[in-house]
N, C-alpha and C positions, 0 to 999 in steps of 0.2 A: 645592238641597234642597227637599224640600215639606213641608208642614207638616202635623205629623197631633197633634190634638188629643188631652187628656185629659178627664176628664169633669167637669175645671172650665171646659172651653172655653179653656185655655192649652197651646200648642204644646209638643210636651215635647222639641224640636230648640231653638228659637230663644227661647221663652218670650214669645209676643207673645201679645197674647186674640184671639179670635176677629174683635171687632171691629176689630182696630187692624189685621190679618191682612186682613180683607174691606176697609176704607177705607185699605190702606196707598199707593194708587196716587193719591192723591186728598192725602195728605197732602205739605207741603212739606220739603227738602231741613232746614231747621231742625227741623221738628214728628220728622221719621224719625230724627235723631240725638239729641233728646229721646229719644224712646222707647227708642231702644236702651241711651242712657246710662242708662235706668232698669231695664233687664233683668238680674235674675239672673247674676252669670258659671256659668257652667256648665261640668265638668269632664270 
């Protein structure tokens, strides 16, 4: 999937920000399932 922003700079597939999107490959195996545990479920 790719991410295409909305015009708050949040993905409207995955709900991650822009920044978290651009430094996701730089973050650790802990820090990426923070994050997702904190995302929106989405239906």
């Amino acid at each position: 999937m790719v991410c295409r922003l909305d015009q708050e700079a949040v993905c409207v597939g995955c709900g991650r920000t822009k920044e978290q999107i651009t430094r996701w490959l730089t973050y650790t195996e802990e820090e990426r399932k923070e994050i997702m545990a904190s995302l929106p479920l989405k239906q």
